[in-house]
N, C-alpha and C positions, 0 to 999 in steps of 0.2 A: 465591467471587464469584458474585454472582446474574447471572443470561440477561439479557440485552435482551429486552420482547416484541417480536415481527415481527406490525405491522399493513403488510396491504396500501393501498397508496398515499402512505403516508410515508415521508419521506426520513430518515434519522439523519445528524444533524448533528455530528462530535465539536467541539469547540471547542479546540485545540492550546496553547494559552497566555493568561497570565493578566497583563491589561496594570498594570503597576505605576504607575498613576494614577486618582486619586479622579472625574479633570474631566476625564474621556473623551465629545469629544460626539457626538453622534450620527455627523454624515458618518463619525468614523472607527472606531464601533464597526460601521453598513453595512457601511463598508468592510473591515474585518476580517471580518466577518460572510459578506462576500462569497465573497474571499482562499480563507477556510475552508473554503466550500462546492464551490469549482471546487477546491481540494487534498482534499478528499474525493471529489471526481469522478475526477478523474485517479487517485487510491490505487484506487480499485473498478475502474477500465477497465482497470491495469496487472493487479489480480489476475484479473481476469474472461480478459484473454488470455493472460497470461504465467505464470497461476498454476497450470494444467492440465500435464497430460502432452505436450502440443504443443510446451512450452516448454522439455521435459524437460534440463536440463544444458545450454544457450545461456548465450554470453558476454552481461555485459552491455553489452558494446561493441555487439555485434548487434541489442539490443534496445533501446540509445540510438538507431543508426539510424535501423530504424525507427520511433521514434517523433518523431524530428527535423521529420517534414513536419507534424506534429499539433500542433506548439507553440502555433499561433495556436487551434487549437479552447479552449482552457484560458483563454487570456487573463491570465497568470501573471505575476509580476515574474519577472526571469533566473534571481535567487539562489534564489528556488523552483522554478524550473522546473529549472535545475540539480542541487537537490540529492534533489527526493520522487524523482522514477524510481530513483534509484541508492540511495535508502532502501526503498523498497518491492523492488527487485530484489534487494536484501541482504536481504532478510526472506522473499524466495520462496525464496531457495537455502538461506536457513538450515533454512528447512520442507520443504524436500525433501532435505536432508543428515539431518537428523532423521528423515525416511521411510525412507530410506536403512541411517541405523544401528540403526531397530528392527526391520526387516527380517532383516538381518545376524544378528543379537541371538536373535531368536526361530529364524533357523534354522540358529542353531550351537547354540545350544539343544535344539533338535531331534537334531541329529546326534550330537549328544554322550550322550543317553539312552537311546541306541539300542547 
């Protein structure tokens, strides 16, 4: 799979789903349009804090907390705002479970050739 390029000043937009209608009109593609941009806001804020070694093995009970007072920053419908933290928080721990067992990996590896 090919890179993204990275130009400075643009936003990358991913677009999450694909509406199964021909007569989609404007207001609600906007508004989709919209939706998708503040759930790509919130996916880059969760990684940008909780994706570091700060975060290191934090429940994500801890990390719904605090991000409890920030709901209104998003402007999110519920059943979004309920479900991306606890999706991206599942994808930080998988990526740091993965750190984890190539770590492990490489130095039983090591021990063992020695």
């Amino acid at each position: 799979m090919a890179r993204k390029k990275k130009v400075k000043g643009v936003k990358s937009v991913t677009k999450i789903a694909i509406v199964g209608t021909l007569k989609l009109n404007k207001w609600k593609s906007a508004e989709l349009d919209l939706i998708s941009s503040r759930l790509g806001s919130l996916r880059s804020d969760l990684w940008n804090e909780f994706g570091s070694l700060k975060a290191w093995g934090i429940s994500e009970y801890v990390i719904d907390k605090a991000l409890r007072p920030r709901n209104s920053k998003y402007q999110l419908p519920a059943k979004l705002w309920e479900a991306t933290p606890y999706d991206v928080i599942g994808d930080i721990h998988a990526v740091q479970a993965s750190c984890i067992e190539k770590v492990l990996i490489s130095h039983l590896l090591r021990w063992y050739k020695n």
